[in-house]
C-alpha positions as CSV (number, residue, x, y, z in Angstrom):
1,X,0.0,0.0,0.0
2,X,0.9,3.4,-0.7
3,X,0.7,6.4,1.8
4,X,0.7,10.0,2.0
5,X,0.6,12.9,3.6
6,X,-0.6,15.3,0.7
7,X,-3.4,14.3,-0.2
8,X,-4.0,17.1,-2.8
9,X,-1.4,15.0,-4.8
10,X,-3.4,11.7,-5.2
11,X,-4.7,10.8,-8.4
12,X,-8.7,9.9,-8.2
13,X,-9.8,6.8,-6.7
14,X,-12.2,4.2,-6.8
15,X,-13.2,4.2,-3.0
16,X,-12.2,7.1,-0.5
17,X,-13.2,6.6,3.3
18,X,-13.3,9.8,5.4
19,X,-13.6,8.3,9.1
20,X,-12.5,11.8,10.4
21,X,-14.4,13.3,13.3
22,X,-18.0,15.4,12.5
23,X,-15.9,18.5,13.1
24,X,-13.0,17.8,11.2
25,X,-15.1,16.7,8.1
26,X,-15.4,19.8,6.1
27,X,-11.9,20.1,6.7
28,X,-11.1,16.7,5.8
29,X,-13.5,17.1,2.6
30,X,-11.4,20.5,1.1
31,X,-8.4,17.8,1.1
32,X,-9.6,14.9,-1.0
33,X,-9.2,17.3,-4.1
34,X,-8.2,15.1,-7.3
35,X,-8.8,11.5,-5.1
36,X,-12.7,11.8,-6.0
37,X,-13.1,11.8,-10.0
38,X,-16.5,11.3,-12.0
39,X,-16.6,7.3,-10.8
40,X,-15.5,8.0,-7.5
41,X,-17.4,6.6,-4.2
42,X,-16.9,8.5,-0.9
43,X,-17.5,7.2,2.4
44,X,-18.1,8.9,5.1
45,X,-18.3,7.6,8.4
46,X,-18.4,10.3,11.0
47,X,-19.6,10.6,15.0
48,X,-22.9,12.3,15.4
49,X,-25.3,13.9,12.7
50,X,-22.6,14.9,9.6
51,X,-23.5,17.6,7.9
52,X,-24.1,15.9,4.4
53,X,-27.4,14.6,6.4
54,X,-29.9,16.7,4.8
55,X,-29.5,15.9,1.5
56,X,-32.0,13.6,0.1
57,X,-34.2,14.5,3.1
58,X,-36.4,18.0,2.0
59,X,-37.9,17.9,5.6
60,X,-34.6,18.1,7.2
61,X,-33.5,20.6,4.6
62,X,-36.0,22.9,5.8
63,X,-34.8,23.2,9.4
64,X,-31.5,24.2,8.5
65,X,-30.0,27.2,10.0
66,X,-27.1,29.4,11.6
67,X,-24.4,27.4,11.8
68,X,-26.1,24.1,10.5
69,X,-26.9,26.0,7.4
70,X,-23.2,27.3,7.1
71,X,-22.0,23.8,7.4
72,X,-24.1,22.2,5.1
73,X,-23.2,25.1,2.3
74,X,-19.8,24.4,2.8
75,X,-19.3,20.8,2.9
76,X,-22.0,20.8,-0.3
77,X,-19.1,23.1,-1.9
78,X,-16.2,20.8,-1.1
79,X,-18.5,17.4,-2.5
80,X,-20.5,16.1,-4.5
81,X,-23.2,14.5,-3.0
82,X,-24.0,12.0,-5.8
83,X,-20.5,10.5,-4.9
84,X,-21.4,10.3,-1.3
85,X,-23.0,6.8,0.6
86,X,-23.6,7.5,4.1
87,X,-22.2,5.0,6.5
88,X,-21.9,4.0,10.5
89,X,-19.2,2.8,12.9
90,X,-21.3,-0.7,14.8
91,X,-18.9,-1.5,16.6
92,X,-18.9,-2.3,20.8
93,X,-15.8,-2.5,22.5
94,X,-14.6,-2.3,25.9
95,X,-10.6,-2.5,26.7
96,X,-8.9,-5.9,27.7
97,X,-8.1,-6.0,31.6
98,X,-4.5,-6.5,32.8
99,X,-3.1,-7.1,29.2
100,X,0.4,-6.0,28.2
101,X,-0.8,-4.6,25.9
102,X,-3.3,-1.8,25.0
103,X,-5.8,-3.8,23.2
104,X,-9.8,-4.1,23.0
105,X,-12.3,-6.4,22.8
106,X,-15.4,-6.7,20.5
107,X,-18.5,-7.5,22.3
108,X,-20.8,-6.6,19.0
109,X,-21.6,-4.9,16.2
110,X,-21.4,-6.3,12.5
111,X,-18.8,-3.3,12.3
112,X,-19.7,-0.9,9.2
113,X,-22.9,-0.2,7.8
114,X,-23.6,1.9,4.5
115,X,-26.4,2.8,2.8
116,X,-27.1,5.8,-0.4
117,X,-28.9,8.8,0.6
118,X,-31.8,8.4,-1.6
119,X,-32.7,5.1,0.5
120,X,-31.7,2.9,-3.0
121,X,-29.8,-0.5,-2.5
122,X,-27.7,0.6,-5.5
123,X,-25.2,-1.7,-7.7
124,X,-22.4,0.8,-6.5
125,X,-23.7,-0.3,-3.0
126,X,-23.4,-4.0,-3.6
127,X,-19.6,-3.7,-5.2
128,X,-19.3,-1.7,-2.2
129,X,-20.4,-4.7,0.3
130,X,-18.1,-6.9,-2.3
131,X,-14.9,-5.2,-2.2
132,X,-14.9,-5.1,1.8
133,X,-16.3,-8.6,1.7
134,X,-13.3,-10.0,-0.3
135,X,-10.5,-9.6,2.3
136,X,-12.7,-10.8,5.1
137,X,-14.3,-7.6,6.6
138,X,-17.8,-7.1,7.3
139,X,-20.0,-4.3,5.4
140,X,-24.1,-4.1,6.1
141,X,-26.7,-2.5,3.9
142,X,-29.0,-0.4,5.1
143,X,-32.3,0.9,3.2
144,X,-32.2,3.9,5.4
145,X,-29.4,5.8,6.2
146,X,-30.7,8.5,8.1
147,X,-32.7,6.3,10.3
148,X,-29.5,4.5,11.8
149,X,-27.5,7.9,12.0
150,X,-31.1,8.7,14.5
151,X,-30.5,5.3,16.1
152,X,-26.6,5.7,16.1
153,X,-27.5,9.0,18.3
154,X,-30.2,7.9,20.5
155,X,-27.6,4.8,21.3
156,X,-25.6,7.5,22.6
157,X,-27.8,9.3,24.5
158,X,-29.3,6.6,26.1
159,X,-26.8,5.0,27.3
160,X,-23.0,6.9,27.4
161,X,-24.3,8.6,30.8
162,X,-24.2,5.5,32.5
163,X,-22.0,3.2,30.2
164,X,-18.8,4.2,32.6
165,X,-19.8,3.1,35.5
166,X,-18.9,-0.8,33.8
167,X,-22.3,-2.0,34.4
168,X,-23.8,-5.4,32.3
169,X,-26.1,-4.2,29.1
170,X,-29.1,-5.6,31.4
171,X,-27.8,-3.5,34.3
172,X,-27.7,-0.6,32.3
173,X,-31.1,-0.8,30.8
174,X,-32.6,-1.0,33.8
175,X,-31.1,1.9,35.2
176,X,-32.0,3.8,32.0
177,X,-35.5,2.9,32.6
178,X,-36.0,3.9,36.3
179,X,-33.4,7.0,36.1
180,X,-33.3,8.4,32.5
181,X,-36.9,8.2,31.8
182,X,-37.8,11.5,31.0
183,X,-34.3,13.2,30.3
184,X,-34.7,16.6,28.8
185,X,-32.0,14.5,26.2
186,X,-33.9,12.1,25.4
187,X,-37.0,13.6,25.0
188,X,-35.5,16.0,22.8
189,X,-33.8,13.5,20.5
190,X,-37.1,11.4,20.3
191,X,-39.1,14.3,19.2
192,X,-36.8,15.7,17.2
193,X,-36.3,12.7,15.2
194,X,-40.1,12.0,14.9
195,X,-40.7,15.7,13.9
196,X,-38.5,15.0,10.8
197,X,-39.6,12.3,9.6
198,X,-36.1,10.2,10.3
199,X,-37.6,7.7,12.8
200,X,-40.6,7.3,15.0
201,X,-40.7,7.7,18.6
202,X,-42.0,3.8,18.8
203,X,-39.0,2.8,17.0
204,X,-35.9,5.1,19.4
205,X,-37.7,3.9,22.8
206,X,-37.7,-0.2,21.5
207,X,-33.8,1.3,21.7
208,X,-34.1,2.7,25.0
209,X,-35.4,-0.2,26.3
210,X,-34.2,-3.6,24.8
């Protein structure tokens, strides 16, 4: 494999993955320059709601201001969105006690999932799924990309407040139930979410509470 540290230089690509953090992406996106040409598929797989999320999605659209508008301007600037498939880090870890190493263990997730933001299980998607198939690695496809970014952040919500305290998953759901119930946060990400059209509120508390 080759590598780089200027990627203005790179010729285009078949596949670029931007894994950057959500505020480091429009940064990240000014770099690819010549790496995405006319056949190009970009990745992007980002914490939180990325700002390429209201495209496809009218409803959405309409809400953007401030800031959130600025964003989305300038990262619609930097790429095209045709070239763009959405995609989420599924991954559950937890680090490996009294190891020699620093190391982590997976306790789930099928580990990236992808899906177009028109909702389409495209060809580009399925030689997508092939390519990261053929060495071994796991890719999911998803008809609705801005439903599991919703779920990816209600995930969070629901359960990073309490996830350090090293609790079991049954533990923890329990203590959601009798403690967060009711969180300003979650409220707010379940009507939010339902007010757009992303998710319904039936659908974030099965989350909350499996």
């Amino acid at each position: 494999y080759s590598c780089t540290d200027q990627p203005l230089t790179v010729e285009p690509q078949d596949y670029v993955f931007i894994t950057v953090k959500d505020d480091d992406l429009e940064n990240a996106c000014r770099q690819t320059g010549n790496m995405i040409g006319k056949d190009t598929v970009l990745i992007a797989a980002t914490n939180g709601i990325p700002p390429w999320f209201p495209c496809s999605h009218p409803k959405v659209m309409s809400y953007l201001t401030g800031e959130n508008r600025r964003r989305f301007e300038a990262f619609r600037q930097n790429i095209d969105a045709q070239a763009l498939i959405g995609s989420v880090i599924q991954r559950v870890v937890i680090p490996e006690k009294n190891s020699p190493i620093v190391s982590v263990r997976c306790l789930g997730g099928s580990g990236l999932l992808a899906g177009e933001l028109d909702h389409s299980i495209s060809d580009r998607l399925k030689r997508l799924q092939a390519a990261i198939s053929a060495p071994g690695c796991e890719l999911t496809l998803t008809g609705n990309i801005h439903r599991e970014i919703w779920r990816e952040l209600a995930v969070n919500v629901f359960f990073n407040p309490v996830s350090s305290f090293g609790l079991k998953a049954d533990e923890i759901a329990l203590l959601h139930r009798s403690v967060l119930a009711g969180d300003a946060r979650v409220e707010e990400v379940l009507n939010v979410g339902e007010a757009l059209g992303v998710i319904s509120r039936e659908e974030l508390l099965a989350i909350g509470n499996g």
